[in-house]
Residue, then its C-alpha position, 0 to 999 in steps of 0.5 A: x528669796x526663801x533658804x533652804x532652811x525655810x522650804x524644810x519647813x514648807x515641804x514637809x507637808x507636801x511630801x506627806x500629801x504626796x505620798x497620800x496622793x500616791x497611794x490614794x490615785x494607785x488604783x485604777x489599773x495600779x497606776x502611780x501617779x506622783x504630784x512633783x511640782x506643787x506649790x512648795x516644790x515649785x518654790x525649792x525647784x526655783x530658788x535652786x534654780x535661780x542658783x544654778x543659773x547664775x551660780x553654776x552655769x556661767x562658768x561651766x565651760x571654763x571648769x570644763x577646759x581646765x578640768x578644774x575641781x568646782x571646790x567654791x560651788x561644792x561649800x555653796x550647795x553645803x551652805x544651801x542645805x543641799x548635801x543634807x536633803x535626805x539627812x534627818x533633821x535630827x542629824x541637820x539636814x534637810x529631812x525630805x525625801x528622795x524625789x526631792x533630790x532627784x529635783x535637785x540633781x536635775x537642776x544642778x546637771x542642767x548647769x553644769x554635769x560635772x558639779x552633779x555628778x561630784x553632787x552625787x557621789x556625795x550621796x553615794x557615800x552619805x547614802x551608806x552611812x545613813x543606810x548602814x552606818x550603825x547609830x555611833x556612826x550616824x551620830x558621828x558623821x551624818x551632821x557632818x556630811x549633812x553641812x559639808x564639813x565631813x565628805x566621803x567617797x565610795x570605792x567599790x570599782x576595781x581593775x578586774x571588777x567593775x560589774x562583778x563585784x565578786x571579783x574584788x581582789x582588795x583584801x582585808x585580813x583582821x588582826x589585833x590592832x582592827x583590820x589590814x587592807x591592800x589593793x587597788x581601786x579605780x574611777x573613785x570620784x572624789x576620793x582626793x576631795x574626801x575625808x573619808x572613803x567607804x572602801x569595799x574589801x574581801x574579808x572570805x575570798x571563798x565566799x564571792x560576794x558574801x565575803x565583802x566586807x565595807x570600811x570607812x578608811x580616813x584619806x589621811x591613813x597611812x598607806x593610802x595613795x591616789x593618783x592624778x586625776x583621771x583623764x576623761x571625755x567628759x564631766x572633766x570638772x569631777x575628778x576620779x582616781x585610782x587609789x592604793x592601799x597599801x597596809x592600811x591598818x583601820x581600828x575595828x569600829x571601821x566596819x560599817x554594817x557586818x562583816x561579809x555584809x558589804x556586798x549587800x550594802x554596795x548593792x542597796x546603795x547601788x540601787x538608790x544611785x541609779x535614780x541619781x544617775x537617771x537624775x542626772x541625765x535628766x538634767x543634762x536632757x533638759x538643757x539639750x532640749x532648750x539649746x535645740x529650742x532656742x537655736x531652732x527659733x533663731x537659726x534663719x534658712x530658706x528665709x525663715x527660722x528652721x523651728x518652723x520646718x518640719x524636720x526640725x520640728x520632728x527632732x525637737x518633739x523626739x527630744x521632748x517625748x524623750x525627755x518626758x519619758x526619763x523624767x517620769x521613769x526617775x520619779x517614779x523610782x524615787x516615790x517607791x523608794x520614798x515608801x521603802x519599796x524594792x527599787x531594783x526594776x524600777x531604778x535599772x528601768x529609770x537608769x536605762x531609759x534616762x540615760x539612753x534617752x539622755x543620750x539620744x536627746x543631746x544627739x538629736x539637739x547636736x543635729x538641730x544646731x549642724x555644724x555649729x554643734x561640733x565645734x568646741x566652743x558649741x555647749x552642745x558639744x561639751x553636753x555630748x562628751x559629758x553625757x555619754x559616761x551616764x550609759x556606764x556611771x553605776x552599772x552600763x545600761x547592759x547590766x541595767x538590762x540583765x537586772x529588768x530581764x532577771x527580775x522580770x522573770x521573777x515575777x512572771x515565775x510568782x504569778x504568771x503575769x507582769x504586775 
C-alpha cells in the first residue's frame, strides 16, 4: 500500500491537469467541470479509505457513549500526512490542493463525524496561519501543524456573538509588555487539545467589525481558563469549551495580519471552512445512503427484501440525487477556490445544499430502517444526532441564505443577469 508521502508525488500532476480541465472544458455555457476521481486521487481516496474503514470506524460508536477525545487516531492521520494537505511542501506538508481535502474529509466523516470535525477544525486554525500569519509566523508554526506536533484552535464565537461577529465583547488593549486581553468565549472545539488558539479580540470598539483584532494566544498562558467539555447532541467525541481570558497579557508579534484586520481574516477563513463543512456533511450522506442500501437488501417483508418495493425505492434514489447534489456543489467551491477565486456564493451554496441535503439524506435512510433506526444501538441513529449541528457549524444555513441572497443581488446589480 502507497503512503501519503508517495501519493504527494503522484498527485502533483494530476492537480495541475485538473485544473487545465477546468479551464479547458469551462466553455460552453460557463460550465465547470471538475475531473475528482482520476487514477492518482482514486489511489489517495483508497489508501484513506482503507484507513478509515478499519482505523476509525470500528470504534466510532463507542467514542460516541463515552464522549471521549479520538487522541490516538488524531497522531494517526498526522503520521499520514493528513493534517498538512494544504501545507506547502517547503513548510512539509503535503503540498495539494483544497479539493483534495475535501476528499479526505469526506472519507473520514463517513467513519466517524466527530474525528472529521476535530479534523477540521484543524484546518481552521491552520487555514489563518497559513493564510495570514506573516512569513516568521509561517516559518514557525506551519511545520509544525503540518506533522501534528503544534495544534490550534479558533475562538471567534461569543455568548452574545455568534453570527454577528461585530458584537465581540473580548477586549484587547495594548500596553508595553504587547497586548491585554479579557473575555469570554464558546463552542471552541479543540481549545483544550491545542497549543495555541487564534483568539479574535476588539482592539476599536467603535470601529464594528473593523476593529477586530486576531491573536494566537499559547493554551498555557496565564489567565486562560476552559471549562469541561461541552455537552452535545451530537459529534460527542470533538470536544468544545467556553474559554475565559482573564488578562492574558501576549508580546506583540501575537498579532496575526494587522490590526483591526481580524475580522477580514475570520471572514476569508470562514469561507474556505464552509467547504469543510459541506465535506463533512457529504460524508456523513454517504454513509447514510449505504446503511439504506445494505438494509433495504436484506431487510425481508411481504416476502421478499423491501429494496425491491417501490416506496423503498423512491427513498434511496432521493438520497442518492441528494447526495450527488452536495458532493458537486462542494467540489465545485473547492476548484474555484484552488484558482483563488471569490468562494462567498459558491461556499454558502455548497455549505447550505450539503448540509441540508446531509440532513435530509439521514432522515430518509432512518425511515428506510423504521424502528430499528430509532434505537440507540441503530448507526443510524448516532449519524441523525451528529448530522444536525452541520446546518449551524460556521454560519446556520439562514446566514448562508442571506449571503447567496446578498450577493446575488450584487451581481444582477453589476449586470443585469446571473452569471
Amino acid at each position: 500500500m502507497l503512503s501519503f508521502s508517495d501519493l504527494r508525488f503522484l498527485l502533483d500532476d494530476s492537480v495541475a491537469d485538473d485544473r487545465r480541465t477546468v479551464q479547458r472544458r469551462r466553455g460552453a455555457g460557463g460550465a465547470r467541470v471538475f475531473d475528482l476521481l482520476d487514477d492518482q486521487r482514486r489511489e489517495f481516496r483508497d489508501t484513506l479509505r482503507e484507513f478509515c474503514r478499519k482505523e476509525v470506524a470500528p470504534g466510532a460508536a463507542r467514542r460516541d457513549v463515552d464522549a471521549e477525545y479520538p487522541a490516538a487516531l488524531v497522531s494517526q492521520l498526522a503520521d499520514l500526512g493528513l493534517l498538512g494537505i494544504t501545507i506547502p511542501e517547503e513548510f512539509g506538508g503535503l503540498g495539494l490542493d483544497m479539493a483534495t481535502q475535501v476528499l479526505a474529509m469526506e472519507e473520514v466523516a463517513y467513519a466517524d463525524a466527530s474525528l472529521g470535525s476535530v479534523f477540521a477544525g484543524h484546518y481552521l486554525g491552520m487555514e489563518t496561519l497559513r493564510g495570514f500569519g506573516s512569513d516568521e509566523q509561517r516559518e514557525r508554526y506551519l511545520p509544525g501543524l503540518a506533522t501534528g506536533a503544534f495544534r490550534v484552535a479558533f475562538a471567534l464565537t461569543e455568548p452574545d456573538a455568534g453570527s454577528d461577529i461585530s458584537r465581540i465583547r473580548t477586549r484587547a488593549t495594548p500596553g508595553p509588555d504587547g497586548w491585554t486581553i479579557s473575555g469570554n468565549k464558546t463552542f471552541i472545539s479543540n481549545a483544550r487539545e491545542s497549543d495555541a488558539i487564534v483568539v479574535f479580540a476588539m482592539t476599536d470598539p467603535g470601529a464594528g467589525i473593523r476593529g477586530i483584532t486576531a491573536f494566537l494566544v499559547p493554551t498555557d498562558a496565564d489567565g486562560l481558563g476552559f471549562s469541561a467539555p461541552i455537552e452535545k447532541l451530537g459529534i460527542r467525541g470533538e470536544h468544545a469549551y467556553e474559554i475565559t481570558l482573564d488578562g492574558v497579557v501576549v508580546e506583540p508579534d501575537a498579532v496575526l495580519g494587522e490590526p483591526g484586520g481580524g475580522g477580514r481574516i475570520a471572514l476569508e477563513v470562514l469561507n474556505s471552512a464552509r467547504i469543510d463543512v459541506a465535506a463533512l456533511a457529504n460524508g456523513v450522506a454517504m454513509r447514510a445512503l449505504d446503511l439504506a442500501t445494505g438494509y433495504a437488501s436484506t431487510r425481508i417483508q411481504f416476502g421478499r427484501p423491501i429494496r425491491e418495493l417501490q416506496a423503498v425505492q423512491l427513498l434511496l434514489a432521493e438520497i442518492d440525487a441528494l447526495v450527488h447534489s452536495g458532493r458537486l456543489h462542494a467540489y465545485h467551491a473547492a476548484a474555484l477556490r484552488d484558482q483563488s477565486q471569490d468562494v462567498r456564493r459558491a461556499g454558502s451554496i455548497a455549505k447550505y445544499v450539503a448540509s441540508e441535503n446531509c440532513f435530509q439524506s439521514v432522515d430518509k435512510a432512518l425511515q428506510i430502517h423504521g424502528g430499528y433506526g430509532y434505537v440507540k444501538e441503530s448507526e443510524i441513529e448516532r449519524l441523525y444526532r451528529d448530522c444536525r449541528i452541520f446546518r449551524i457549524y460556521e454560519g446556520t444555513s439562514q446566514i448562508q441564505l442571506l449571503t447567496i441572497a446578498k450577493l446575488l443581488a450584487r451581481l444582477y446589480d453589476r449586470h443585469g443577469t446571473v452569471v
